[in-house]
VOBA-1610 file (N, C-alpha, C; in pm, whole numbers, padded with zeros to 5 digits, always signed):
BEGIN
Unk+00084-00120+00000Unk+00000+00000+00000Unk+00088+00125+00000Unk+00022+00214-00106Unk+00127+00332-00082Unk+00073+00466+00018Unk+00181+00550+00070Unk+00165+00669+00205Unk+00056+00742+00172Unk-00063+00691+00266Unk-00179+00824+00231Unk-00149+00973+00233Unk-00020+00999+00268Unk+00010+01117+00245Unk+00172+01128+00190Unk+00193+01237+00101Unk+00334+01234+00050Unk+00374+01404+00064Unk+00503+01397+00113Unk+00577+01584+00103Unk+00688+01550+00013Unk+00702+01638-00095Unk+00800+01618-00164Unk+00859+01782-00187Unk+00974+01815-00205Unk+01016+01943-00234Unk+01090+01890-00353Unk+01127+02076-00390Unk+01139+02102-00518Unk+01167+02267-00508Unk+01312+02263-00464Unk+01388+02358-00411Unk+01305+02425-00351Unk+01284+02529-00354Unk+01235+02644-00236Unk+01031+02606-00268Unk+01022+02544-00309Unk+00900+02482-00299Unk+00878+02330-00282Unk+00764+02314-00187Unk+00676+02157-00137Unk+00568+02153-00192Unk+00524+02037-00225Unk+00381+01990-00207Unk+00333+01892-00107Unk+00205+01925-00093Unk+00200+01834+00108Unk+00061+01768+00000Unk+00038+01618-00061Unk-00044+01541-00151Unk-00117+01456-00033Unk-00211+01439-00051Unk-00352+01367+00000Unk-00353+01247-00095Unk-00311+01128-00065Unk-00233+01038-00135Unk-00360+00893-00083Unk-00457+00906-00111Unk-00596+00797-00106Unk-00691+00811-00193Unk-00638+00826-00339Unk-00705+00798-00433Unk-00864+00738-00468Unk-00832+00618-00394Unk-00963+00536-00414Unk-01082+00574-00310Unk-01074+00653-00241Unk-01129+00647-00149Unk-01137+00857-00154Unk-01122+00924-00284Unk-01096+01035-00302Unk-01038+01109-00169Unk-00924+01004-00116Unk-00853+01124-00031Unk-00916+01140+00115Unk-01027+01089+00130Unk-01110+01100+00237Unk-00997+01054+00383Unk-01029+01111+00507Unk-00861+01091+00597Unk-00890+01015+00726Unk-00857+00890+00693Unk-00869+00801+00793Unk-00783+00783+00919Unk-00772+00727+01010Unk-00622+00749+01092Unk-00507+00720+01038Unk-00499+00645+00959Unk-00352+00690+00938Unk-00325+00773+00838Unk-00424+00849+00768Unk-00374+00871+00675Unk-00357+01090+00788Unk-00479+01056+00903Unk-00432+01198+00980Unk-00308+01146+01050Unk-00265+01088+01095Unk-00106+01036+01166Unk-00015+01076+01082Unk-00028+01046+00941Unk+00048+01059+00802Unk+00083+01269+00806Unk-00052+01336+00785Unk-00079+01447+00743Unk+00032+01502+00884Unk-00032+01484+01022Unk+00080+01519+01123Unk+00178+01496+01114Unk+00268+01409+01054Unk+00390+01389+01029Unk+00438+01479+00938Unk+00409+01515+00852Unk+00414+01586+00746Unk+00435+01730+00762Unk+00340+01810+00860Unk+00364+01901+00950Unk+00473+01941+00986Unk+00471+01794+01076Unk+00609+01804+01171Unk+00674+01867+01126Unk+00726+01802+00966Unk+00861+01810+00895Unk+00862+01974+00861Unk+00710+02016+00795Unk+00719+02152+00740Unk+00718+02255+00850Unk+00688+02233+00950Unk+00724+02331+01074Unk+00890+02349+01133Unk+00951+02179+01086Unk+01074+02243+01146Unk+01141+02304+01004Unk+01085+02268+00905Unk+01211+02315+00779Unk+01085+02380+00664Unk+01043+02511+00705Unk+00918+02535+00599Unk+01017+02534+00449Unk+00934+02566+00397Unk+00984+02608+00244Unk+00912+02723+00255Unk+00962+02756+00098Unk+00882+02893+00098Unk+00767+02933+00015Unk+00710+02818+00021Unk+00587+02801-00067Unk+00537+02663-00058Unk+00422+02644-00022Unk+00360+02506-00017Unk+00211+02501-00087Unk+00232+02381-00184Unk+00104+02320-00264Unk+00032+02237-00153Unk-00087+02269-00159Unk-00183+02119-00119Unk-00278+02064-00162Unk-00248+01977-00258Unk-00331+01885-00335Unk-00377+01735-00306Unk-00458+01701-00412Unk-00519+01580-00377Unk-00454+01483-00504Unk-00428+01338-00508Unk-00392+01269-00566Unk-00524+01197-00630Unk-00570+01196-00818Unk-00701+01111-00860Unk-00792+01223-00913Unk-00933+01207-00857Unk-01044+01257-00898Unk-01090+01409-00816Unk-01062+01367-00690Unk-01098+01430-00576Unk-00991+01468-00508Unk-01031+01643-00428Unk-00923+01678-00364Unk-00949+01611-00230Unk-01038+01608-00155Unk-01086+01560-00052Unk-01203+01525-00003Unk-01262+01392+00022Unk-01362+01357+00054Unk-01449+01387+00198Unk-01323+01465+00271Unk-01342+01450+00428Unk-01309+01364+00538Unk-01358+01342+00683Unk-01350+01183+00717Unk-01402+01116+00608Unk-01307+00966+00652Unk-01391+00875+00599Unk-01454+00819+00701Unk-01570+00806+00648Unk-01672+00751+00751Unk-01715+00601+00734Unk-01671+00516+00634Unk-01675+00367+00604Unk-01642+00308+00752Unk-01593+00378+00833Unk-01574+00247+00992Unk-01657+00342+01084Unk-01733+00481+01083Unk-01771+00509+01181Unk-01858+00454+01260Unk-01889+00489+01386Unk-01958+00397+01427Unk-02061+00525+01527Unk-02159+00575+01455Unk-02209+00681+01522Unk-02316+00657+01597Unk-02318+00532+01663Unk-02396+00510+01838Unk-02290+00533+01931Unk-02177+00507+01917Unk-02089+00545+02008Unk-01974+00589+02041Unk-01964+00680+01912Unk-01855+00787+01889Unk-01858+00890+01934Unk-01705+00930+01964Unk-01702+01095+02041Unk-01663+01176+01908Unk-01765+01238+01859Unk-01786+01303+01749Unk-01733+01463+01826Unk-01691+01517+01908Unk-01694+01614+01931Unk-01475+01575+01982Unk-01457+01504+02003Unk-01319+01415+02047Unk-01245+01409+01934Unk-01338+01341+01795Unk-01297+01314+01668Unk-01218+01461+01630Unk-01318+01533+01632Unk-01224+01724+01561Unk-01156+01770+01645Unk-01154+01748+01813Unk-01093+01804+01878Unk-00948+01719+01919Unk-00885+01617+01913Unk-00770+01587+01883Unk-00755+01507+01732Unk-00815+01506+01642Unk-00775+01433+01568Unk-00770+01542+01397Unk-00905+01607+01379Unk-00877+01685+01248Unk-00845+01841+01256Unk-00936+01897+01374Unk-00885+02014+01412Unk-00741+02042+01428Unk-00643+01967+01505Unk-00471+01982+01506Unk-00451+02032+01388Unk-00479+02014+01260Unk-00457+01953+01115Unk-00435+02083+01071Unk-00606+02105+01071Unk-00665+02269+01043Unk-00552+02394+01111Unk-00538+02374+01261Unk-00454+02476+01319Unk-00345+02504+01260Unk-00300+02376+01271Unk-00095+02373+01234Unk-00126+02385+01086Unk-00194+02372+00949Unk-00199+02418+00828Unk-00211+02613+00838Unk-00285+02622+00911Unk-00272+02752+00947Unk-00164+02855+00961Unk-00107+02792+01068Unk+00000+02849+01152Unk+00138+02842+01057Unk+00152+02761+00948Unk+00234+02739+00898Unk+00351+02870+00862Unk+00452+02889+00837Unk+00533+02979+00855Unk+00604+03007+00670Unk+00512+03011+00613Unk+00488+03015+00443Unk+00371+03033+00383Unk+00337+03123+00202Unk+00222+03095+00161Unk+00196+02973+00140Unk+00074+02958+00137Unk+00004+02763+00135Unk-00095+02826+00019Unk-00138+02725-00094Unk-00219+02731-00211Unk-00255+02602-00211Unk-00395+02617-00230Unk-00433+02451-00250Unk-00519+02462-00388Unk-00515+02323-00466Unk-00510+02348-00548Unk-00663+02217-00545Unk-00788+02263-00595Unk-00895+02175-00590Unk-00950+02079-00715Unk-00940+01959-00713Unk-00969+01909-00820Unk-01115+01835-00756Unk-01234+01825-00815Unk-01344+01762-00767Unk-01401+01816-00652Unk-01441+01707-00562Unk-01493+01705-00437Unk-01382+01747-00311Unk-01456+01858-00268Unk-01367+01915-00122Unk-01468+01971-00016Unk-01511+01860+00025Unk-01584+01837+00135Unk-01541+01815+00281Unk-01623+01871+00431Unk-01609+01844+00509Unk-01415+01888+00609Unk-01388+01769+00664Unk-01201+01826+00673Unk-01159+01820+00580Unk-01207+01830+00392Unk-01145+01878+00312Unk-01123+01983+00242Unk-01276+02034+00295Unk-01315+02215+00278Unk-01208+02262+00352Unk-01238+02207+00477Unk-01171+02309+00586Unk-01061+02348+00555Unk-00978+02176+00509Unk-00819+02184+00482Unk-00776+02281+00364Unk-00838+02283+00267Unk-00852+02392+00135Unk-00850+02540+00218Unk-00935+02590+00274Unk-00927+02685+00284Unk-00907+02756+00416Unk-00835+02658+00425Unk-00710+02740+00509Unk-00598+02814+00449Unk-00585+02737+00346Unk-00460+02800+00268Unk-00484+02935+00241Unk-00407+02980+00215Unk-00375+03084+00178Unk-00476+03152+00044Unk-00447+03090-00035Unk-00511+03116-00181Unk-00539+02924-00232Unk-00689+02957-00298Unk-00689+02834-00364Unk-00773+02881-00466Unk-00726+02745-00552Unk-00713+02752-00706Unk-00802+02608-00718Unk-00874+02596-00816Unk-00996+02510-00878Unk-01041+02471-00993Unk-01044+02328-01039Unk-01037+02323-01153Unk-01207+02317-01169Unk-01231+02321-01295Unk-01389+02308-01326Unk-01466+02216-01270Unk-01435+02108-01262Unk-01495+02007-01174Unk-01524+02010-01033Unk-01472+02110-00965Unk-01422+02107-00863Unk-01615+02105-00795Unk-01619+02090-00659Unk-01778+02053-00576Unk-01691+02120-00495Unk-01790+02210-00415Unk-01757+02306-00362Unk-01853+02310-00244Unk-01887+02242-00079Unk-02018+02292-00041Unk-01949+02242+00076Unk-02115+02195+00170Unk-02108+02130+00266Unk-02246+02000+00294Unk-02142+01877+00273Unk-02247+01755+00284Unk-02338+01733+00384Unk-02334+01830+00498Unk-02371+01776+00626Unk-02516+01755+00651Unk-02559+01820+00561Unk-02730+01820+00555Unk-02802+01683+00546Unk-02674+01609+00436Unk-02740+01464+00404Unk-02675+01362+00533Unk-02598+01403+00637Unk-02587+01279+00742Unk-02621+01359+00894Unk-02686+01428+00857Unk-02713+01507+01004Unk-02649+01587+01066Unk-02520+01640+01028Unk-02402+01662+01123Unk-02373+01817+01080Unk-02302+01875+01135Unk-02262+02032+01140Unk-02160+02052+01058Unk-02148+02144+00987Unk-02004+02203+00907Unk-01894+02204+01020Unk-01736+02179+00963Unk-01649+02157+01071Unk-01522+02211+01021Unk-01399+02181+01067Unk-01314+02198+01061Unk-01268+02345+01003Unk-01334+02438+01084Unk-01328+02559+01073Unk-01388+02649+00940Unk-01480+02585+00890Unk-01540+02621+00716Unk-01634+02711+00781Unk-01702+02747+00910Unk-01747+02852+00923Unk-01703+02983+00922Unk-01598+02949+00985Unk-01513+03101+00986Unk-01438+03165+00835Unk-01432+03011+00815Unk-01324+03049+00654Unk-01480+03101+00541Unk-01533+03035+00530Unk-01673+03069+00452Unk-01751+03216+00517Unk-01752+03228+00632Unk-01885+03337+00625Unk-01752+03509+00610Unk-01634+03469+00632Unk-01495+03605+00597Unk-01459+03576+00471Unk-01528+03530+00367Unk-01492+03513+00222Unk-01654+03554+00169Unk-01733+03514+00198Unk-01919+03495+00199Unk-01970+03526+00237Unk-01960+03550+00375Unk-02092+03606+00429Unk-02154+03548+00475Unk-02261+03528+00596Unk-02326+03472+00690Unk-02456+03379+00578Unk-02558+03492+00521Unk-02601+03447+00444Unk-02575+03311+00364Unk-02481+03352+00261Unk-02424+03256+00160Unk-02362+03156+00243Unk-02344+03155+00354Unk-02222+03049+00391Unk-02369+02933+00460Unk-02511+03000+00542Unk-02621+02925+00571Unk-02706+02862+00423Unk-02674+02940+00349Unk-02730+02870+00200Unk-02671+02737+00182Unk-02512+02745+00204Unk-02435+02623+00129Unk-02486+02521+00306Unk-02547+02540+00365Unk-02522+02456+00495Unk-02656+02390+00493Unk-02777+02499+00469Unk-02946+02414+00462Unk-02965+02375+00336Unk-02888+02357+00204Unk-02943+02333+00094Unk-02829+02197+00047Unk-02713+02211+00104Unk-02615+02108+00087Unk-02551+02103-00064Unk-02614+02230-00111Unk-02556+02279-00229Unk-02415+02285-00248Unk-02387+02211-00388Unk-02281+02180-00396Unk-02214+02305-00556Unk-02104+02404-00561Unk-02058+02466-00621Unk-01943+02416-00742Unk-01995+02456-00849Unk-01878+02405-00918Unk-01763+02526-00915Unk-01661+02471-00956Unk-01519+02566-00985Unk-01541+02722-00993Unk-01641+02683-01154Unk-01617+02838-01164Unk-01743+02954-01044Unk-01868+02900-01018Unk-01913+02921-00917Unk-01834+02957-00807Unk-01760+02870-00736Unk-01635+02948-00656Unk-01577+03007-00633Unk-01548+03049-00772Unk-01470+03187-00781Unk-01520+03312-00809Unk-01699+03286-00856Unk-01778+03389-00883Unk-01854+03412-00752Unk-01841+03330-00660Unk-01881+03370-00499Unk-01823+03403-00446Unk-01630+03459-00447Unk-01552+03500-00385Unk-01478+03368-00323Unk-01507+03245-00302Unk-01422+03142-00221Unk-01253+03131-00242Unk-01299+03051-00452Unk-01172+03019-00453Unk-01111+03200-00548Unk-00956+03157-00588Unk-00911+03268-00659Unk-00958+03284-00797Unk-00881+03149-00838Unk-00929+03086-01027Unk-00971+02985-01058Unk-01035+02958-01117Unk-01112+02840-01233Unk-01040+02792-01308Unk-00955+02670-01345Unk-00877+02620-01456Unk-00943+02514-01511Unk-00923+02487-01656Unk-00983+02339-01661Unk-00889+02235-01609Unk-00961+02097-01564Unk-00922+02057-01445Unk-00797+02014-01522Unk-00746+01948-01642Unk-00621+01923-01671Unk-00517+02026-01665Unk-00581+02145-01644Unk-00456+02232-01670Unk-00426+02292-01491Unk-00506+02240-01404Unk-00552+02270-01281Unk-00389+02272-01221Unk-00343+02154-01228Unk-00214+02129-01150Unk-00087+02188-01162Unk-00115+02216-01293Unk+00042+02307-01371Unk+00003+02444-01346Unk-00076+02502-01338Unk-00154+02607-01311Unk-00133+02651-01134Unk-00125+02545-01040Unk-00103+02611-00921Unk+00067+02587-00893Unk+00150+02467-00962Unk+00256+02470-00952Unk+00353+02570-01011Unk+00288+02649-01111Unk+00351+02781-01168Unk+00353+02891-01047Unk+00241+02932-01016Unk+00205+02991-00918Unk+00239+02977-00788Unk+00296+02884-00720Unk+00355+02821-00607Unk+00494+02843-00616Unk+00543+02865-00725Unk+00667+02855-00755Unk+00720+02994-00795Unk+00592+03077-00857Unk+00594+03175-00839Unk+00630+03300-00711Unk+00539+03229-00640Unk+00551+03311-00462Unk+00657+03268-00444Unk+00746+03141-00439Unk+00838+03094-00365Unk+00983+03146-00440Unk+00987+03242-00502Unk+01072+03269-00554Unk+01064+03440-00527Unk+00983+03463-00475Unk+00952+03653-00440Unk+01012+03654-00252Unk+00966+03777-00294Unk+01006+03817-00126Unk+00963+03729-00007Unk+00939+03631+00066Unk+00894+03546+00097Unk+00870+03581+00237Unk+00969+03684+00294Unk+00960+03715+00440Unk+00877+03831+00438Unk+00881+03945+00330Unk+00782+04058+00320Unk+00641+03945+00321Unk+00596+03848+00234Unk+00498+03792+00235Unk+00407+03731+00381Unk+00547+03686+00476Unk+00477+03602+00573Unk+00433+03762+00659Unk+00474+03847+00649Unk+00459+03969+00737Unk+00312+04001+00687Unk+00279+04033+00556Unk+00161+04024+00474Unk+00060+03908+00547Unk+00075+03829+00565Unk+00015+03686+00597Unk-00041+03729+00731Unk+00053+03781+00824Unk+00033+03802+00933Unk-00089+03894+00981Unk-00044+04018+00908Unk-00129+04157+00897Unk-00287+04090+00920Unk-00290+03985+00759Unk-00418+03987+00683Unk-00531+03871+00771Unk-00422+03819+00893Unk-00483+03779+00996Unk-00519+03808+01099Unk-00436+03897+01114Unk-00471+04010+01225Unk-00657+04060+01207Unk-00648+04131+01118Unk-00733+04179+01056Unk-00878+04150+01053Unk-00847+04025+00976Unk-00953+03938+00939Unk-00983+03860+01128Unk-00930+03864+01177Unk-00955+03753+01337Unk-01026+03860+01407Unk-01091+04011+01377Unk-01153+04099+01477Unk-01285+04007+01511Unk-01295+03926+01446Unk-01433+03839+01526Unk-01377+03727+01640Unk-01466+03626+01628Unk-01455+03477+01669Unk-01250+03412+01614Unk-01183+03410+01657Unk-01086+03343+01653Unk-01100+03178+01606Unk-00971+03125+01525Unk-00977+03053+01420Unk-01013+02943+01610Unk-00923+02943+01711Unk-00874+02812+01760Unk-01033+02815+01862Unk-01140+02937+01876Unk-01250+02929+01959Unk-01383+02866+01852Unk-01336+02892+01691Unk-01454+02848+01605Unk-01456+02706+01617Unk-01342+02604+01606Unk-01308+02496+01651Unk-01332+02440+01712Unk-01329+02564+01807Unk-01361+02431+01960Unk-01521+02469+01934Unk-01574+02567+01925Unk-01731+02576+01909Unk-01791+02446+01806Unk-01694+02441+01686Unk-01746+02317+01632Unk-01746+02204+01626Unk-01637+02148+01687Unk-01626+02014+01790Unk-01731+02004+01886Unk-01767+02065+01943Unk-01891+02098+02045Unk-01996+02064+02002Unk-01994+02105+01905Unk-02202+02145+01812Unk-02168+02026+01716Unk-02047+01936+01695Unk-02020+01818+01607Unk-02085+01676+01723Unk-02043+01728+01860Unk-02035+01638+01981Unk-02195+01609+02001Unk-02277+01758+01982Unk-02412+01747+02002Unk-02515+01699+01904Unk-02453+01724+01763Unk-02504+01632+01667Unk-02505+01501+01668Unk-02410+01479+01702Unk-02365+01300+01677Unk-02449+01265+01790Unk-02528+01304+01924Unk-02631+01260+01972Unk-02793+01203+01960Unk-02781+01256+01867Unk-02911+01311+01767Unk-02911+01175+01730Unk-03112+01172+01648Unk-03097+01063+01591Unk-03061+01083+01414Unk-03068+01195+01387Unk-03052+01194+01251Unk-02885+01191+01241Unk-02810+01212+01309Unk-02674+01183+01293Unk-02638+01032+01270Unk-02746+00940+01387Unk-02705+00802+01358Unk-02780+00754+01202Unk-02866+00791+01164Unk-02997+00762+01051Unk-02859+00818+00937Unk-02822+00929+00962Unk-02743+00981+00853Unk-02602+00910+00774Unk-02530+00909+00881Unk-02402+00805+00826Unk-02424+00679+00910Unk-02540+00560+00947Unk-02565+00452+00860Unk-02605+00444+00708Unk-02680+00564+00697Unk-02724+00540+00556Unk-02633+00561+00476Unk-02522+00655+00498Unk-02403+00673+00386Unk-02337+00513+00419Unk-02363+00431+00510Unk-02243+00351+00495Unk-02351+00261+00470Unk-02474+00220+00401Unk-02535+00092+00385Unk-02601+00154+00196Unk-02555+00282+00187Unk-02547+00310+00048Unk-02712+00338+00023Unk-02776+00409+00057Unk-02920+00453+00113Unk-02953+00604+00085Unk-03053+00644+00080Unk-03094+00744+00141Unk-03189+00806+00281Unk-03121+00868+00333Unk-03128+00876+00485Unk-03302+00991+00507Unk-03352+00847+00616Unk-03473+00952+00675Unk-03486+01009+00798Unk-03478+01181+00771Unk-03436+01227+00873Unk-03580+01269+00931Unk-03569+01325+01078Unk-03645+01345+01180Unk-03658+01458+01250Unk-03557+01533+01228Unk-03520+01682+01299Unk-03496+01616+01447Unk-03463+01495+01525Unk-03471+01461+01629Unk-03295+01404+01636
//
């Protein structure tokens, strides 16, 4: 089996790849054990520019939920040591980050997307939040990143309708930057990655800094988190949380209850 996750550099630029193809990338434990490792490495030795892409069809499926077991999961435990870390330390990172979206980027794959810095999208790209169809709450910080790109409004549209955005939609709602077609998607953010990583890189992280400053006069990235681990913890009580992902995992459509 090959590393659900791969870092490869390429002089003053990395790419940090979501390496579970069959399973569009979706992040199981090892493949978050994998992603933390990966970290590790780019926290002690950043580069000066980092890609984050998906390997296949899909940039990210989210958890995978094929083993969950939502009668007696700590759904609020799950984001709070296991995908949330992910979200933070992608954050915190000490370089621009560009992610680059091919397909489906759902759930901790939204989140993980747009954290970065700037992201880039090929036409194909699905753009939303699934949670409507298994009961469960938007997570891994896509509230905060969505309603400071969107707007409160638009960001409750993509949450009660489970509406899903293509590419160029994305970029005509303000999310992503550009629309590529999806073959040209990859060469398209590696120009561009390579681009930043070759400019002023320390004027940039100062830039980076500012534009967080800024943007954090609300709710803070590490309190939205914990708010949504919380309201993830109180869903997964529910019965439409259990009705919801059994039915994704018995291949169904789920009848919900508001209960």
């Amino acid at each position: 089996m090959s590393d659900p996750i791969l870092l490869a550099r390429d002089g003053d630029a990395a790419e940090l790849v979501l390496n579970r193809p069959e399973r569009r990338n979706a992040l199981d434990g090892p493949a978050v054990a994998a992603f933390a490792a990966a970290l590790d490495e780019l926290e002690k030795n950043p580069p000066r520019a980092l890609l984050l892409r998906g390997e296949g069809k899909g940039f990210c499926a989210g958890r995978d939920l094929s083993d969950a077991e939502p009668l007696t999961e700590d759904a609020e435990a799950i984001l709070r040591d296991s995908l949330n870390p992910l979200v933070a330390r992608l954050a915190a990172l000490r370089c621009p980050t560009v992610a680059a979206v091919q397909g489906a980027a759902l759930g901790a794959g939204l989140g993980l997307a747009l954290t970065c810095d700037l992201l880039l999208v090929g036409e194909g790209a699905k753009i939303g939040s699934p949670f409507a169809a298994i009961g469960a709450v938007l997570d891994s910080g896509a509230h905060l990143f969505l309603c400071s790109r969107i707007g409160p409004a638009r960001t409750l549209e993509l949450v009660y309708t489970g509406r899903f955005l293509s590419g160029a939609e994305a970029v005509e709602w303000g999310i992503a930057n550009s629309v590529h077609p999806d073959d040209e998607l990859l060469g398209a953010a590696r120009a561009l990655v390579a681009t930043i990583a070759a400019g002023p890189t320390a004027a940039f992280l100062l830039s980076k800094d500012l534009v967080a400053r800024i943007a954090g006069g609300g709710l803070p990235l590490a309190d939205v988190l914990a708010a949504e681990a919380v309201a993830q913890g109180a869903a997964a009580r529910t019965h439409d949380y259990v009705e919801g992902i059994t039915a994704f995992q018995e291949k169904r459509k789920p009848t919900f209850t508001g209960l």
